[in-house]
C-alpha positions in Angstrom: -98.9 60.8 -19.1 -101.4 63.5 -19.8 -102.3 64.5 -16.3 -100.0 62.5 -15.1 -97.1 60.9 -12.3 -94.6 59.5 -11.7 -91.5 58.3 -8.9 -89.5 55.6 -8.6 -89.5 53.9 -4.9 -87.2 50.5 -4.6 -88.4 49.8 -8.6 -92.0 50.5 -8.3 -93.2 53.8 -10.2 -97.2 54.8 -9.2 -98.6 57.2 -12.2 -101.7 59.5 -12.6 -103.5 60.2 -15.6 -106.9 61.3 -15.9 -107.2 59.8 -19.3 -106.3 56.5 -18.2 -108.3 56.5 -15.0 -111.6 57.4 -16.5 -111.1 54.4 -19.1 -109.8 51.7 -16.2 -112.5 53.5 -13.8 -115.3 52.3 -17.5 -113.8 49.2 -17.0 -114.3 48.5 -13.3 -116.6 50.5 -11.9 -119.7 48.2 -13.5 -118.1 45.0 -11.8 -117.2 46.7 -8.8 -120.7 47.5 -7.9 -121.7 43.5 -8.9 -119.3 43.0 -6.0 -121.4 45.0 -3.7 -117.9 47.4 -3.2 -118.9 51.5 -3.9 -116.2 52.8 -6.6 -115.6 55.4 -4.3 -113.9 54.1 -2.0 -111.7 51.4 -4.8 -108.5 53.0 -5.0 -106.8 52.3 -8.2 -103.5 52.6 -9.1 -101.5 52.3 -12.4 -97.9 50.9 -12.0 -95.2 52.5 -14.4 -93.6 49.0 -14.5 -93.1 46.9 -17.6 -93.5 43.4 -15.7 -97.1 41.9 -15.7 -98.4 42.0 -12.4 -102.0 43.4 -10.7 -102.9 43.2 -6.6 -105.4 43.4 -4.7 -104.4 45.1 -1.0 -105.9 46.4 1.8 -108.1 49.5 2.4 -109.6 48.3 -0.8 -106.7 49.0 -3.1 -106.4 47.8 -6.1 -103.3 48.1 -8.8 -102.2 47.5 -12.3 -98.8 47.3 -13.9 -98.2 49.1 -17.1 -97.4 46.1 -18.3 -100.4 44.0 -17.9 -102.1 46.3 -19.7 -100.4 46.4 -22.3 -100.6 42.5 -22.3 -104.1 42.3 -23.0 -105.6 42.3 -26.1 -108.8 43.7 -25.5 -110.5 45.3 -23.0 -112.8 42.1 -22.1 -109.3 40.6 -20.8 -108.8 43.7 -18.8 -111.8 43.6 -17.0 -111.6 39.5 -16.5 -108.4 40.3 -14.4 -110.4 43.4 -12.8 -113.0 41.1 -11.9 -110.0 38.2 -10.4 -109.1 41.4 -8.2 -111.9 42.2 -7.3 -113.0 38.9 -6.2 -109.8 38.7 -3.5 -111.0 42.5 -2.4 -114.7 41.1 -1.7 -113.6 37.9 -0.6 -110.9 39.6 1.9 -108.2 38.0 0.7 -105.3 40.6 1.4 -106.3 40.6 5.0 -106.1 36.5 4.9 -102.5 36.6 2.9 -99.6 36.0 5.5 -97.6 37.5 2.7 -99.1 41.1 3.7 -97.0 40.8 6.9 -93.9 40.5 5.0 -95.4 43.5 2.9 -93.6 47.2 3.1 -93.1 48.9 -0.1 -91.9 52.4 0.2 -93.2 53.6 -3.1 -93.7 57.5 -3.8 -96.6 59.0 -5.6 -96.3 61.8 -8.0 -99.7 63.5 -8.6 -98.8 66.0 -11.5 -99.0 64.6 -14.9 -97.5 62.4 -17.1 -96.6 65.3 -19.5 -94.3 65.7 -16.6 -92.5 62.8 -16.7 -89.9 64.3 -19.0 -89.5 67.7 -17.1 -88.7 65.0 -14.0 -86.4 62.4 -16.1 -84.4 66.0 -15.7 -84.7 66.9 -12.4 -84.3 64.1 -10.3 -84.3 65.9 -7.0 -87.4 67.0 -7.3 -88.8 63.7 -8.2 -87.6 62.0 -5.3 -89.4 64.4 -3.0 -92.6 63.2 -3.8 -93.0 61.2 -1.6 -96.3 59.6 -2.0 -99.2 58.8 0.5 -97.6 56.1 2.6 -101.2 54.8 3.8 -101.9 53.9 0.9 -99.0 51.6 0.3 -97.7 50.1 3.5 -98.4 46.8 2.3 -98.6 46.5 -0.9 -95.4 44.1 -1.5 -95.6 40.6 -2.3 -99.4 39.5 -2.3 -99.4 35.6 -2.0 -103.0 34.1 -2.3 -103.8 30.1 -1.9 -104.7 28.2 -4.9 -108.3 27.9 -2.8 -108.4 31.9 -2.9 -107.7 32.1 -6.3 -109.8 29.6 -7.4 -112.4 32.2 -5.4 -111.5 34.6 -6.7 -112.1 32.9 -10.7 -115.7 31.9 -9.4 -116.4 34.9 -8.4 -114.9 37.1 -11.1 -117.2 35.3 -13.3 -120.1 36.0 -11.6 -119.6 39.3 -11.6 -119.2 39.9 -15.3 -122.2 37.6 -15.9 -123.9 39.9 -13.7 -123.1 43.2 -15.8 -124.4 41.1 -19.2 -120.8 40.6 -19.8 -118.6 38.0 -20.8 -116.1 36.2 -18.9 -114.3 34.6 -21.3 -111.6 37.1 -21.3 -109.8 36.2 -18.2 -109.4 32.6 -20.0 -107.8 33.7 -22.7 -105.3 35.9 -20.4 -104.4 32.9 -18.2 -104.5 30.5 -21.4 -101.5 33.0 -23.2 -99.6 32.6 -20.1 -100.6 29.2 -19.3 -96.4 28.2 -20.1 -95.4 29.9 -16.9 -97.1 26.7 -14.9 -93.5 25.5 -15.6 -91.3 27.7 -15.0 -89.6 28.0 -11.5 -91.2 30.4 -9.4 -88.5 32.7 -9.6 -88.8 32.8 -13.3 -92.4 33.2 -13.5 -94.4 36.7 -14.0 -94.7 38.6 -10.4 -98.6 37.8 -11.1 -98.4 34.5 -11.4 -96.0 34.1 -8.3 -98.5 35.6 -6.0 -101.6 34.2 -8.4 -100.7 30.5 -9.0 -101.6 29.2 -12.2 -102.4 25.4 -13.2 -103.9 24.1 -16.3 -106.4 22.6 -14.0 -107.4 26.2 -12.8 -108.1 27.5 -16.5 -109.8 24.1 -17.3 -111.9 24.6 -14.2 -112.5 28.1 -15.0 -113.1 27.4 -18.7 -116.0 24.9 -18.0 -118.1 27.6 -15.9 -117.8 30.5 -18.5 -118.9 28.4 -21.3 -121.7 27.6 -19.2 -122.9 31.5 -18.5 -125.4 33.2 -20.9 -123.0 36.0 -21.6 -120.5 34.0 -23.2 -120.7 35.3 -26.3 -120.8 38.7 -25.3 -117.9 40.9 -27.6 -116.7 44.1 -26.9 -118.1 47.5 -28.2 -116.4 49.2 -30.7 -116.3 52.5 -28.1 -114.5 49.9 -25.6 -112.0 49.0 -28.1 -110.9 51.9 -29.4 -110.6 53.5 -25.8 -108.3 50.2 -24.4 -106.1 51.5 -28.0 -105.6 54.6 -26.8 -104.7 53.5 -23.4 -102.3 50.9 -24.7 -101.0 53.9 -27.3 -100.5 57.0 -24.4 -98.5 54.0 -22.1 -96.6 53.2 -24.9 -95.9 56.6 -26.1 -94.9 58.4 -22.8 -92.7 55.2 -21.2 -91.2 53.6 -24.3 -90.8 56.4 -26.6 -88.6 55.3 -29.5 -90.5 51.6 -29.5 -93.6 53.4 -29.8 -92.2 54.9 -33.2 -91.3 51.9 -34.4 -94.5 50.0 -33.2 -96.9 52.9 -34.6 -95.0 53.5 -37.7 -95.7 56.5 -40.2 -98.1 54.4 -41.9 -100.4 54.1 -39.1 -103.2 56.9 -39.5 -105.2 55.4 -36.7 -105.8 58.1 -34.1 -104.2 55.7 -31.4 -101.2 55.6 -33.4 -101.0 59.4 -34.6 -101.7 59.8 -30.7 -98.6 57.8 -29.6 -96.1 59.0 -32.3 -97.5 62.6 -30.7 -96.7 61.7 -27.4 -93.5 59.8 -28.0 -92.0 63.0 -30.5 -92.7 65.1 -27.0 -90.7 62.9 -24.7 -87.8 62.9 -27.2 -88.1 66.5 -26.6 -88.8 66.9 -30.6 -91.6 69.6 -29.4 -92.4 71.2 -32.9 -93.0 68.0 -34.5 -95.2 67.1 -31.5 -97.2 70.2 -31.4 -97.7 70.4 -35.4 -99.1 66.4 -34.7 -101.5 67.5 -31.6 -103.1 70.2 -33.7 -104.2 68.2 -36.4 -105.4 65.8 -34.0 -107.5 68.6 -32.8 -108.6 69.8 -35.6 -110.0 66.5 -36.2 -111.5 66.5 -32.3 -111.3 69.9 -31.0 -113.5 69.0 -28.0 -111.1 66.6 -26.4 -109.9 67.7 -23.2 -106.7 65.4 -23.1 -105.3 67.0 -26.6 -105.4 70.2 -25.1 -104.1 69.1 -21.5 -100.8 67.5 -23.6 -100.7 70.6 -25.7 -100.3 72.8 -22.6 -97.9 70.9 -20.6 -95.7 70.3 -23.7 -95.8 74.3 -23.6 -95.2 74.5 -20.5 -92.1 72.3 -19.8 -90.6 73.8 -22.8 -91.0 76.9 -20.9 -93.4 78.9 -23.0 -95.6 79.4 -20.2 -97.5 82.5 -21.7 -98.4 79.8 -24.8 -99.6 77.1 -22.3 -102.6 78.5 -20.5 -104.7 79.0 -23.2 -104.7 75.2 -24.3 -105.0 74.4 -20.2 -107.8 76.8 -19.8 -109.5 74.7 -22.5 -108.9 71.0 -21.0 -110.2 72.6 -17.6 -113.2 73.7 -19.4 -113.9 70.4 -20.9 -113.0 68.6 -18.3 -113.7 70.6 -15.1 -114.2 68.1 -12.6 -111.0 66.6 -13.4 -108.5 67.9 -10.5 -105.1 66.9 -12.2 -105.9 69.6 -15.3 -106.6 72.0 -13.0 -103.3 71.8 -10.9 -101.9 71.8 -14.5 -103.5 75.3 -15.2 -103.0 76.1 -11.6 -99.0 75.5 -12.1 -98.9 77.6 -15.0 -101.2 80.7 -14.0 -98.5 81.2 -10.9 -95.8 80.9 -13.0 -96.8 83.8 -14.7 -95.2 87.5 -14.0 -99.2 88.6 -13.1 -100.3 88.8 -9.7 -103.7 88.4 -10.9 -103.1 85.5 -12.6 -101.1 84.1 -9.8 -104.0 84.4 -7.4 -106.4 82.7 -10.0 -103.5 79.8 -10.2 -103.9 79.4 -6.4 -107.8 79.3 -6.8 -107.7 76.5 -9.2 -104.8 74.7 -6.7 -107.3 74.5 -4.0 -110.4 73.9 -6.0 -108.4 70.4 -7.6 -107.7 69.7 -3.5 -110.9 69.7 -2.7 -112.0 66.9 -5.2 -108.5 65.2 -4.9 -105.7 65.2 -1.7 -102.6 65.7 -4.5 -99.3 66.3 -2.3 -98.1 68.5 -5.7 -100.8 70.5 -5.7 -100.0 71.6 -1.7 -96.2 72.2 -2.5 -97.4 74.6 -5.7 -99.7 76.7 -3.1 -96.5 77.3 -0.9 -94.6 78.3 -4.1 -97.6 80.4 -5.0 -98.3 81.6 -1.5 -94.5 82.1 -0.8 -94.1 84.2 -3.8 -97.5 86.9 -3.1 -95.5 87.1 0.3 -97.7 84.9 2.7 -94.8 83.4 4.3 -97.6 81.7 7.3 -100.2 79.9 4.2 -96.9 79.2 2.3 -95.1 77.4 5.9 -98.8 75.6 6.5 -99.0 74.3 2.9 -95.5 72.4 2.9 -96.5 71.4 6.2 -99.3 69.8 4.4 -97.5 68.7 1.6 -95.1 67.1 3.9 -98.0 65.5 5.9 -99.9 64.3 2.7 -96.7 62.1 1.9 -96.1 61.3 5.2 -93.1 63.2 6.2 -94.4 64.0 9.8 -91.7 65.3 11.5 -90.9 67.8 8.5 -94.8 68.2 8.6 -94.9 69.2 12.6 -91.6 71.6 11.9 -93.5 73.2 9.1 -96.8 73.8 10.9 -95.0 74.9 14.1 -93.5 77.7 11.7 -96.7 78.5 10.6 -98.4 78.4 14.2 -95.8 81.4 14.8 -96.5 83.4 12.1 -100.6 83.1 11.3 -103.3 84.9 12.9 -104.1 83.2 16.3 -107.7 81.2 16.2 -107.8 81.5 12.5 -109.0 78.6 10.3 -105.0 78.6 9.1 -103.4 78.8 12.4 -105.6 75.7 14.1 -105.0 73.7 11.4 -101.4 74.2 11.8 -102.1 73.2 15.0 -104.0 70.0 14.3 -100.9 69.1 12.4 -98.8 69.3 15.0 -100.7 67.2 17.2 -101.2 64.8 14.7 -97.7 64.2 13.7 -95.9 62.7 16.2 -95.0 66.1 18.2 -92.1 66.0 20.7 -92.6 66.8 24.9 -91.1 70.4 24.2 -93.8 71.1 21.5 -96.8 69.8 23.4 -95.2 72.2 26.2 -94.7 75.0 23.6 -98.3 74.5 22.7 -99.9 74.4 26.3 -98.1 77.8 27.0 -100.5 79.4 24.5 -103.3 77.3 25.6 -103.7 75.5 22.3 -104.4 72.1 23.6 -106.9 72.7 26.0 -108.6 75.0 22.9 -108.7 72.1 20.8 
């Protein structure tokens, strides 16, 4: 998507678009601090998988398929199942689950865009190197929760809504549309509702408490609405391109629609039609960072680079604490035949680390470093690429390169050196490192 991710790890897919998390981060921040839990430390990811399925994991993780969301009907459903998650995250529940011990996905994150996702669908080599941030997801399989922790998890969900002056009756209506999967074998069910057990006792039970809370009646804004339809309309448009023509047909002058068929024209690689559709979106919003963001990486994954930095410039501007545009413009400024430009490009790749620890953005500096001809920065930033995804021996080999060719005692060299010691280094490279005194210096 926009800003956005994507690889594919035993059949999960983990995406990133800035977009999308600023509307899910609307959502859940609100009940998040009802909960007593900081927003800042709530991880949350978005799936790319079509099944309907959320979790709730440890190091306070939380994570939504593409295909719940699309599911719900309104943002008030969202945020009922936000709240369920939440309520297993305050209530501990992950660490309680004897499921997380059978837990171990190996799933790789992606942290460039989803206007990258086509350039990818193309290259699958590089897509399988991005390998991403196994602490994160060491145990993120299988969640099974008790019927007495979901039921928890219900009470609690609702308190927390009613405690934002919202309603809870969403989360009803979610479990009521899938209250047929009660009776299907487990192996038929929804993943959510194998590791969330539903019962038309539950719903009842839950039922009977919202209609009793004084924001019961409560109805979404028309701001709230329109943002979960363009959501719902960028996830459509970037993973199920040529449904998204057909479900936001010609006739559909809503800006979520125009916005899909946009998006969708892009990844059928239809770029002239796509471009001709973003600009008279912009014309119509000309301050709206995420138009220009899919401008310029439709530009630049068509390869015209030159044509692509103006509209990334502009997202950045808009939007410049968002990190994913800048490794955007940072991509495309060293990609250009300028030196000047290149070293701006690695400027903006460090600036976006420092809000965000993006592997991609560390294997772009290397590229970038690499190419201006600092062969130690570029070594030291695959070794932290390689260390960000948790690749530690190709991490240690990496920074022991570097060690050897970076200034002793500089900033660069002794993090090279942390590296090492941090990732699992062998008995001859302790002993290569106690030669030159680096232990005992640390």
């Amino acid at each position: 998507m926009g800003a956005t991710a994507s690889a594919q790890a035993q059949g999960i897919a983990l995406l990133r678009d800035t977009e999308i998390e600023e509307i899910l981060h609307e959502q859940a921040d609100p009940v998040l601090i009802a909960a007593g839990l900081d927003p800042k430390d709530v991880t949350i990811l978005l799936v790319g998988d079509k099944s309907l399925n959320a979790f709730a994991s440890t190091g306070q993780v939380m994570g939504f398929n593409t295909g719940l969301i699309l599911e719900t009907e309104n943002p008030n459903q969202l945020k009922g199942v936000m709240a369920h998650e939440t309520g297993h995250l305050a209530g501990a529940h992950p660490l309680r689950s004897e499921d997380m011990l059978k837990a171990g996905l190996r799933p790789m994150l992606l942290t460039m865009g989803l206007g990258v996702l086509a350039l990818l669908a193309g290259a699958p080599d590089a897509g399988a190197m991005l390998i991403g941030n196994s602490g994160y997801f060491a145990q993120l399989g299988a969640l099974g929760y008790s019927r007495e922790q979901e039921g928890r998890a219900d009470q609690a969900a609702v308190g927390f809504l009613e405690k934002t002056g919202q309603s809870s009756l969403g989360l009803v209506e979610f479990f009521d549309k899938f209250r047929y999967q009660e009776v299907f074998q487990e192996a038929r069910r929804f993943p959510y509702f194998r590791s969330h057990p539903l019962s038309s006792e539950r719903i009842e039970l839950l039922r009977t408490r919202v209609e009793s809370q004084s924001h019961y009646a409560v109805v979404d804004s028309p701001e709230a609405l329109a943002k979960h339809q363009i959501m719902k309309a960028k996830i459509d448009g970037f993973t199920s391109p040529q449904a998204a023509l057909i479900k936001y047909g010609e006739k559909d002058t809503a800006y979520p629609a125009r916005y899909a068929r946009a998006i969708a024209y892009y990844r059928l690689k239809d770029i002239d039609r796509s471009l001709k559709m973003v600009d008279a979106l912009l014309v119509e919003q000309p301050d709206n960072a995420y138009l220009w963001e899919l401008k310029g990486q439709m530009l630049f994954e068509f390869a015209r680079t030159r044509e692509a930095e103006a509209p990334q410039r502009r997202s950045v501007a808009l939007k410049p604490n968002a990190p994913l545009l800048r490794i955007n413009l940072g991509q495309t400024l060293i990609n250009l035949d300028d030196p000047r430009k290149r070293d701006e490009g690695i400027d903006e790749l460090k600036r976006a680390l420092l809000d965000d620890e993006i592997p991609d953005a560390w294997r772009l500096l290397a590229q970038a470093y690499d190419a201006r001809g600092d062969e130690g920065l570029a070594r030291l930033a695959t070794a932290e690429y390689y260390y960000s995804v948790g690749g530690l021996n190709e991490a240690r080999s990496f920074a022991m390169r570097a060690r050897g060719l970076l200034d002793k005692d500089t900033i660069s060299w002794r993090r090279a050196t942390d590296i090492v010691l941090t990732a699992n280094p062998s008995d001859e490279d302790l002993k290569d490192l106690a030669k030159e005194g680096a232990i005992l210096h640390r």
